[in-house]
DRENSETOR-138382 format. One line per field, with one value per residue: residue in three letters; x, y, z of N, C-alpha, C, O in turn. Coordinates in pm, 1 decimal, decimal comma. Last residue first. Example, Ala and Ser with C-alpha at 12.3 -4.5 7.8 and 13.67 -1.06 7.14 Angstrom:
BEGIN
rest (Ser/Ala) $
n.c1 (1285,0/1319,0) $
n.c2 (-225,0/-569,0) $
n.c3 (708,0/780,0) $
ca.c1 (1367,0/1230,0) $
ca.c2 (-106,0/-450,0) $
ca.c3 (714,0/780,0) $
c.c1 (1290,0/1320,0) $
c.c2 (3,0/-330,0) $
c.c3 (787,0/780,0) $
o.c1 (1340,9/1423,6) $
o.c2 (113,8/-331,9) $
o.c3 (803,9/846,5) $
***
This chain:
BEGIN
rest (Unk/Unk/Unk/Unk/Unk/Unk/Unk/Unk/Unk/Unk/Unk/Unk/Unk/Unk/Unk/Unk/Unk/Unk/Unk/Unk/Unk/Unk/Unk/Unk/Unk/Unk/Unk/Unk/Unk/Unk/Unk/Unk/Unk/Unk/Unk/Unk/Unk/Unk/Unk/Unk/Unk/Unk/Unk/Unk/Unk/Unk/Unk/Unk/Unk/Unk/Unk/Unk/Unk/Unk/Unk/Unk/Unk/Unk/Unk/Unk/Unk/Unk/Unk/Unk/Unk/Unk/Unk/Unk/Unk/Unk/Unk/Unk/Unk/Unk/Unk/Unk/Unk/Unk/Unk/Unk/Unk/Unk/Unk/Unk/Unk/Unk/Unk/Unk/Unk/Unk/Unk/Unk/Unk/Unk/Unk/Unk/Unk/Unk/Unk/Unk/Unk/Unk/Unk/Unk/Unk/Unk/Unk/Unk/Unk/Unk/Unk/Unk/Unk/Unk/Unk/Unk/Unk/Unk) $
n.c1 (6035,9/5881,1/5648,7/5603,3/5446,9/5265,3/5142,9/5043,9/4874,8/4780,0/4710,9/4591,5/4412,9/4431,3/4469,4/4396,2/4606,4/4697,7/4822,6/5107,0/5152,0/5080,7/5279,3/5532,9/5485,3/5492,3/5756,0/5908,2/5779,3/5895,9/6140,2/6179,9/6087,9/6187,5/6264,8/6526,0/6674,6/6559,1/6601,6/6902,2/6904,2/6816,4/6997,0/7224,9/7150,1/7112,3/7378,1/7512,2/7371,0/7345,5/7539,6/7390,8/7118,9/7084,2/7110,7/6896,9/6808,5/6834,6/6697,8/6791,3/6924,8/7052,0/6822,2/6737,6/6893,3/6953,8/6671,6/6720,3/6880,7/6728,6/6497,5/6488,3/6287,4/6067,2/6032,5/5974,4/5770,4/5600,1/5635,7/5495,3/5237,3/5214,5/5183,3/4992,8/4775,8/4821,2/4755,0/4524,0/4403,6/4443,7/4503,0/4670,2/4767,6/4991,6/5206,7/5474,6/5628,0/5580,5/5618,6/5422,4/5069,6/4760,7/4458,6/4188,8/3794,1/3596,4/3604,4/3719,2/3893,2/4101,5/4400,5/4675,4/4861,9/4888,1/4872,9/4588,3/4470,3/4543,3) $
n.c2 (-2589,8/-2370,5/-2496,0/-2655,8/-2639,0/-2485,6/-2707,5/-2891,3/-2721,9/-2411,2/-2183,9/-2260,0/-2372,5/-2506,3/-2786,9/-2989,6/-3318,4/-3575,7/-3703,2/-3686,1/-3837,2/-3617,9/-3423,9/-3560,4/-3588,7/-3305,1/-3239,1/-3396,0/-3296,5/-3046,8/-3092,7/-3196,7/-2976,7/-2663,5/-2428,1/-2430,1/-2295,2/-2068,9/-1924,0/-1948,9/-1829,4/-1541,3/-1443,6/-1457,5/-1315,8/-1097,3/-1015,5/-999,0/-742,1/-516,3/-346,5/-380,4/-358,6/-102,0/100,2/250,1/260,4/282,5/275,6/-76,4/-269,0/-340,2/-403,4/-635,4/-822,8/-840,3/-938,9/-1218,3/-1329,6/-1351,8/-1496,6/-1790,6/-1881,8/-1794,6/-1846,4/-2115,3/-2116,8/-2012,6/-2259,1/-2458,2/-2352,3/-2331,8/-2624,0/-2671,7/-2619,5/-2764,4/-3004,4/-2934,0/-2922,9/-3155,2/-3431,2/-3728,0/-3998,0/-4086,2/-4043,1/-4054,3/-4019,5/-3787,8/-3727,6/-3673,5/-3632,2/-3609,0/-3500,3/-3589,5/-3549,3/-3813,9/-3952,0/-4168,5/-4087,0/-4078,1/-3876,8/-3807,9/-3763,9/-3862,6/-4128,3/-4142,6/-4191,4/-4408,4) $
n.c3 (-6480,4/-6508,5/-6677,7/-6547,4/-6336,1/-6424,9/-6557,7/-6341,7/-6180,2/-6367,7/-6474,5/-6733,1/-6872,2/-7131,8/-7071,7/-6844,2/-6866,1/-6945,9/-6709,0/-6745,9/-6946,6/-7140,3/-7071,5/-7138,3/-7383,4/-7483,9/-7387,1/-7629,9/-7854,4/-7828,6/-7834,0/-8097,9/-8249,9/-8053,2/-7883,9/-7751,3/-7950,4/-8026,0/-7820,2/-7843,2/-8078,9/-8088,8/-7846,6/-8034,1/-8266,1/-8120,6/-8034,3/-8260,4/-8417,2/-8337,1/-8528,8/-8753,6/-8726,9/-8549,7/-8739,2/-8802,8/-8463,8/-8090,5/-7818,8/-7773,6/-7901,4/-7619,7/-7481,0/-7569,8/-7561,4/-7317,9/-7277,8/-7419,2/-7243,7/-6997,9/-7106,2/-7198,3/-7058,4/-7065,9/-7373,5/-7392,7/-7236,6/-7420,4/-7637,3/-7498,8/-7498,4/-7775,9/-7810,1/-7686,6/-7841,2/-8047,4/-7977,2/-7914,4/-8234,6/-8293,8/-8039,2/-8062,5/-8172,2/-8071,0/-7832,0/-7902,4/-8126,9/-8350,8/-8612,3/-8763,9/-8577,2/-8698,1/-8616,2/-8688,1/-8728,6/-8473,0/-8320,6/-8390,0/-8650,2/-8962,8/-9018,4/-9188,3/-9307,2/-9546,9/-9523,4/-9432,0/-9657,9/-9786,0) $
ca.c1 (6147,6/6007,5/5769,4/5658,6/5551,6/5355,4/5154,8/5161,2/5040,6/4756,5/4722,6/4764,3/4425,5/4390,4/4598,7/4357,2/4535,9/4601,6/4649,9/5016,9/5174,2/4994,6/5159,1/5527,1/5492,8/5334,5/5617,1/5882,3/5749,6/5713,4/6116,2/6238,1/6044,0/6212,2/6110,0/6376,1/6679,0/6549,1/6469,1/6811,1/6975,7/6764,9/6882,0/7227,7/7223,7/7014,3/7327,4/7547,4/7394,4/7268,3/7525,0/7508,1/7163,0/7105,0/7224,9/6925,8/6755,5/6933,2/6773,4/6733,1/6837,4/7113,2/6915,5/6646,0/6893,7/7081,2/6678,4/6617,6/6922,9/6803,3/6460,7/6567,7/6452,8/6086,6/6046,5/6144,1/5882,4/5589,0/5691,9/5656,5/5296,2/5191,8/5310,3/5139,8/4795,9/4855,6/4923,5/4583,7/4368,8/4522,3/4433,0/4685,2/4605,5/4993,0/5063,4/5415,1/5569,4/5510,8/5748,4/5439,8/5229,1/4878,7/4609,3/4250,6/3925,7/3558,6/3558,4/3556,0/3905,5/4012,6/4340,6/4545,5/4906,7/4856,5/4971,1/4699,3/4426,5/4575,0) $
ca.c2 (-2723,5/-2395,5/-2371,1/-2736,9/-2696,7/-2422,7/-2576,5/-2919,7/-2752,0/-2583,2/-2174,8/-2184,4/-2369,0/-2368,4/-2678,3/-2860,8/-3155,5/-3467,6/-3722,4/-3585,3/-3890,3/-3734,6/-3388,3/-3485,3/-3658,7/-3413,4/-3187,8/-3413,5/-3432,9/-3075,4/-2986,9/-3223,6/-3131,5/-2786,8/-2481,3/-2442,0/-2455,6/-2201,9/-1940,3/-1974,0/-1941,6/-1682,0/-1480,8/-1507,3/-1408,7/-1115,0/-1002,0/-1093,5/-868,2/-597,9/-304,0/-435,3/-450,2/-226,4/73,4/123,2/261,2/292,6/401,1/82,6/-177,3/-358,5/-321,3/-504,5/-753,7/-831,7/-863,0/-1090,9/-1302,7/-1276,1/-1419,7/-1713,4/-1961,7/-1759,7/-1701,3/-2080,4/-2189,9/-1968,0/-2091,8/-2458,3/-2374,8/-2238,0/-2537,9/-2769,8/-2555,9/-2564,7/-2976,9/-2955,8/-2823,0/-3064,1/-3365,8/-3583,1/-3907,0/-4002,4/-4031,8/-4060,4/-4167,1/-3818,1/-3780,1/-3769,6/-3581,8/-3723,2/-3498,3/-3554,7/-3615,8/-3702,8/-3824,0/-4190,6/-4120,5/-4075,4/-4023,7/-3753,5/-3734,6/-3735,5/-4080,1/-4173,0/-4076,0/-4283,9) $
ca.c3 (-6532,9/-6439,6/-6695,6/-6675,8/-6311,1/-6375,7/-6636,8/-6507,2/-6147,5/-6306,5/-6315,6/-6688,1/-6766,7/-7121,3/-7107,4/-6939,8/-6820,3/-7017,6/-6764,7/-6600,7/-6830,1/-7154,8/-7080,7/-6990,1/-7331,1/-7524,1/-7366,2/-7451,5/-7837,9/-7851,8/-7681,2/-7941,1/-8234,6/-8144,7/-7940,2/-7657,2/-7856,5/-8102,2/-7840,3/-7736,2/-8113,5/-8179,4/-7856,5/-7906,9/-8295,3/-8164,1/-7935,5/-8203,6/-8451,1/-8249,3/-8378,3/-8744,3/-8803,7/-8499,9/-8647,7/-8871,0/-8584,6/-8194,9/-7869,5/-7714,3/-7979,0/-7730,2/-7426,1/-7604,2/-7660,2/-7341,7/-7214,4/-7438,9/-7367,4/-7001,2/-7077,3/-7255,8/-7075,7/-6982,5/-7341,1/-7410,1/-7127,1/-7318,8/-7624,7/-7527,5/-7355,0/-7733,7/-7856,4/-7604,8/-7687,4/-8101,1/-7991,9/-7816,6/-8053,5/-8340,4/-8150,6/-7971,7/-8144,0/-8245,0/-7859,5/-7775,3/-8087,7/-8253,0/-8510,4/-8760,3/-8586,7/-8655,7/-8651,5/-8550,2/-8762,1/-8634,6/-8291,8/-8341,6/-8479,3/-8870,5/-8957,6/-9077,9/-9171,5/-9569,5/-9593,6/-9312,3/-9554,9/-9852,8) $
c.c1 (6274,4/6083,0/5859,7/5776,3/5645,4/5483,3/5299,5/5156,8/5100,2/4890,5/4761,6/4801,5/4600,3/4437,2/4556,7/4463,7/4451,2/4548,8/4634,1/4872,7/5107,2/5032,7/5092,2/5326,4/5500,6/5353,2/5511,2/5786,1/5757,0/5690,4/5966,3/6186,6/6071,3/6094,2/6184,2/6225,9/6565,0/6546,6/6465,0/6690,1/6909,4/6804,6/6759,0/7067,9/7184,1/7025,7/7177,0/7475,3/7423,5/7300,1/7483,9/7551,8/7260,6/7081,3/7212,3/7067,5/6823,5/6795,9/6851,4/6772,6/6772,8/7076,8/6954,2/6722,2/6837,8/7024,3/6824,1/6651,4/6849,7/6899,0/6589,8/6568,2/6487,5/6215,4/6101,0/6150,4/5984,5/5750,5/5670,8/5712,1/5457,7/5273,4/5284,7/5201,0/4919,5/4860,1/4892,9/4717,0/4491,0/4535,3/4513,6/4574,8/4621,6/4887,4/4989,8/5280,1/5510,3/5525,4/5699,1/5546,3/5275,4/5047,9/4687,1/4354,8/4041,9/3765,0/3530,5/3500,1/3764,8/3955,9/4168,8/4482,1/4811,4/4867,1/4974,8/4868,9/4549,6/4564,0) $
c.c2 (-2683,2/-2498,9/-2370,3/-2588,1/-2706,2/-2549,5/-2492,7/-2815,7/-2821,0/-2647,4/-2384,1/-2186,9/-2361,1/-2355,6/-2487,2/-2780,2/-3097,3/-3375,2/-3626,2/-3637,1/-3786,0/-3787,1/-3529,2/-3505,9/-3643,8/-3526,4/-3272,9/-3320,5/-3426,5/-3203,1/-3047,4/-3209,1/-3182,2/-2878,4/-2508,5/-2441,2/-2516,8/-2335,1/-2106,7/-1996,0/-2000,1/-1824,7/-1570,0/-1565,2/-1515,6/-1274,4/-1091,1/-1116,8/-1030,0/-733,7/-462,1/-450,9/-454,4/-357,0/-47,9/64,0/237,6/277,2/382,7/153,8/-63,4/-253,7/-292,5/-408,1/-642,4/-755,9/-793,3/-970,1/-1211,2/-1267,4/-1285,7/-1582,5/-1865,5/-1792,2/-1660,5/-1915,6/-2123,1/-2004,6/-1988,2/-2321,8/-2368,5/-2244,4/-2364,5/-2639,6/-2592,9/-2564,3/-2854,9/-2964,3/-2827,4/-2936,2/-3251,8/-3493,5/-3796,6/-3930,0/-3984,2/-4141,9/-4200,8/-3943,1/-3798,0/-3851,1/-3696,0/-3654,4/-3514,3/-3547,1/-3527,3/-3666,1/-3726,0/-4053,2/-4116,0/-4132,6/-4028,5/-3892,1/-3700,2/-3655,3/-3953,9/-4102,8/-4065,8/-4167,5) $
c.c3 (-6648,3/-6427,3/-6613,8/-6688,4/-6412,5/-6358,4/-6555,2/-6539,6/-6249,6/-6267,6/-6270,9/-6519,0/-6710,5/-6965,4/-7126,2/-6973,1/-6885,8/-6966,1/-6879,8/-6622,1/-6706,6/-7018,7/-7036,4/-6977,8/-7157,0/-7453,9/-7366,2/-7381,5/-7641,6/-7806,1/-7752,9/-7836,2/-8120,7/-8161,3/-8088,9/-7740,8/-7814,7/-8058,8/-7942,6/-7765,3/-7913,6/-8131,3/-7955,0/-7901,2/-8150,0/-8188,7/-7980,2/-8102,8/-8354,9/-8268,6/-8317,9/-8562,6/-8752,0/-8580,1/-8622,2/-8826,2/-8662,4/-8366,3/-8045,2/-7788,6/-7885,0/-7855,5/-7531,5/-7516,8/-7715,1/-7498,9/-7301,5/-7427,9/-7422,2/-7097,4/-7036,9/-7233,3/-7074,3/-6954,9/-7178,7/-7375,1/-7223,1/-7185,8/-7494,6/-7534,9/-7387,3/-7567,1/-7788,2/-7690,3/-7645,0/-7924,9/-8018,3/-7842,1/-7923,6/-8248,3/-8165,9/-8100,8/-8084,8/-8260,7/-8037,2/-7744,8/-7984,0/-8187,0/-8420,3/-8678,6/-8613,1/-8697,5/-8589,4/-8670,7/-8633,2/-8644,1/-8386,3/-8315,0/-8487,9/-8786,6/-8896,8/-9074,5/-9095,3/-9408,2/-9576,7/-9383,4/-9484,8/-9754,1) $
o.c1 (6352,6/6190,1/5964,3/5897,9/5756,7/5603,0/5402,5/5223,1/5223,0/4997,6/4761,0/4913,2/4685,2/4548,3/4627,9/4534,5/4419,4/4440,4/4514,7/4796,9/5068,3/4932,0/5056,3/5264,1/5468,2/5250,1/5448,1/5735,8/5668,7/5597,9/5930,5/6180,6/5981,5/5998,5/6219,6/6113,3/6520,3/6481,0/6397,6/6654,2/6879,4/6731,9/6659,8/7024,5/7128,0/6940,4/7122,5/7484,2/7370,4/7278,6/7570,5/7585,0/7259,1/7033,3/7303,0/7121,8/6876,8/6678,9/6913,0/6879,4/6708,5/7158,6/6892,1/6650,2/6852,1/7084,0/6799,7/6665,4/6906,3/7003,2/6566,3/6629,1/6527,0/6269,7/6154,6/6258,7/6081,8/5802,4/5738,3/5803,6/5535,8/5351,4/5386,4/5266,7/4957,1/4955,8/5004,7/4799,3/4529,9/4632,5/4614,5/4582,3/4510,7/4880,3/4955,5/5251,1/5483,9/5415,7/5784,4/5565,4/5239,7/5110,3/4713,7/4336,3/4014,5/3848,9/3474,8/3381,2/3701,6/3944,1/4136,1/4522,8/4807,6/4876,8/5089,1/4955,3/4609,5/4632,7) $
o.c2 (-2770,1/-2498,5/-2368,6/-2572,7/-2754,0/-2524,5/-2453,4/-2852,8/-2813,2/-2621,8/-2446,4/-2191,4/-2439,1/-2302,9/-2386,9/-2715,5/-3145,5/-3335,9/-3602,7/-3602,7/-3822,8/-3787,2/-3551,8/-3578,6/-3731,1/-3592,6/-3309,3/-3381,7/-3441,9/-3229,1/-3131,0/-3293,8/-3212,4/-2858,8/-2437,6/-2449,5/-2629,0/-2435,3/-2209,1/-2109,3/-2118,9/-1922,2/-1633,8/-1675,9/-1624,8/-1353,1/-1152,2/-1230,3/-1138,8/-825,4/-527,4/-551,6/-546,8/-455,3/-124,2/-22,3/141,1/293,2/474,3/128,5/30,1/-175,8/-195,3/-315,2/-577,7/-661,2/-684,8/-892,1/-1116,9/-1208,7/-1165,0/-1517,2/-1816,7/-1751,3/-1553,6/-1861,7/-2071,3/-1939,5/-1885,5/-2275,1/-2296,9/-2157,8/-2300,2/-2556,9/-2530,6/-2503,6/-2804,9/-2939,0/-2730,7/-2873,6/-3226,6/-3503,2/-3780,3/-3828,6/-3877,3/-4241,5/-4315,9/-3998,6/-3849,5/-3972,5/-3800,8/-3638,5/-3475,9/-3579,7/-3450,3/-3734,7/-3616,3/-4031,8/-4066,1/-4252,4/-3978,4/-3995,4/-3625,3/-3534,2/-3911,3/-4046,6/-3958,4/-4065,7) $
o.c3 (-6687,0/-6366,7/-6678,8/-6699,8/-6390,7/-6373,2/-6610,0/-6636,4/-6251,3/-6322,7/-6164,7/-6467,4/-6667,2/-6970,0/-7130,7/-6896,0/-6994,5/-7009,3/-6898,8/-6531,3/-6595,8/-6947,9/-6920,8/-6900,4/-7076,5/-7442,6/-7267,0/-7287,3/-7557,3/-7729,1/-7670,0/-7747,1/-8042,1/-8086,3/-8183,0/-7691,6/-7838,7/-8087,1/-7931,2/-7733,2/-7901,6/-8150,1/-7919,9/-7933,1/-8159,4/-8147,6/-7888,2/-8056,1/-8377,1/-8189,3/-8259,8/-8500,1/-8670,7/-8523,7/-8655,4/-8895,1/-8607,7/-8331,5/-8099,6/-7844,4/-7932,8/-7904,3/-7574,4/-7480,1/-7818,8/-7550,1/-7354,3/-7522,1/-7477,4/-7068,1/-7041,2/-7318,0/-6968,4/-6852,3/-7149,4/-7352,2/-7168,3/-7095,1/-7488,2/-7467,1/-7324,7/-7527,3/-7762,1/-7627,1/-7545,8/-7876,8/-8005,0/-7754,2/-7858,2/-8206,1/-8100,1/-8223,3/-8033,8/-8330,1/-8087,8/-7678,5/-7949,1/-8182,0/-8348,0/-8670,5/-8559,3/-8802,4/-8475,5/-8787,9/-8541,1/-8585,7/-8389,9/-8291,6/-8581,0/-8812,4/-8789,2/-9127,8/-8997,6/-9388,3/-9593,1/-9316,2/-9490,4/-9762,6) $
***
């Protein structure tokens, strides 16, 4: 019944089980909020000159840039989106687990940097 519910319990007390996960289903919950946090960090640095296209876009303007920004915003969702999927988490968690499990607090680490510029 536990396991139905997408949790499980580990010798460590409890963990959460992604269920598209086929990497590693034990990844604790700590550590997938740190992978997703790393994912958004890589799609901000993707998408950084769609951004840009859009905060150009709304400079200067107020209820204008409903219609005004539309396509420009459009752009930038649809980038950010690519780059933080199931997709993009799972290969992450899997990048991750094959480096050892880093520290993921640890931003200065060569899986950290390496990942963002991949």
């Amino acid at each position: 019944a536990r396991a139905a519910c997408g949790r499980a319990l580990g010798m460590s007390g409890w963990r959460f089980r992604t269920p598209a996960a086929e990497v590693d289903p034990e990844v604790l919950r700590k550590e997938e909020e740190g992978l997703i946090t790393l994912m958004k960090e890589r799609a901000l640095v993707r998408c950084r000159e769609t951004q840009k296209d859009y905060y150009e876009c709304v400079k200067g303007r107020t209820i204008s840039i409903a219609w005004a920004c539309r396509d420009t915003a459009a752009a930038m969702n649809d980038c950010l989106h690519q780059h933080t999927n199931d997709i993009s988490l799972d290969e992450l968690k899997q990048r991750w687990v094959k480096a050892g499990r880093p520290s993921i607090a640890d931003r200065d680490s060569r899986f950290a940097k390496s990942y963002l510029k991949s």
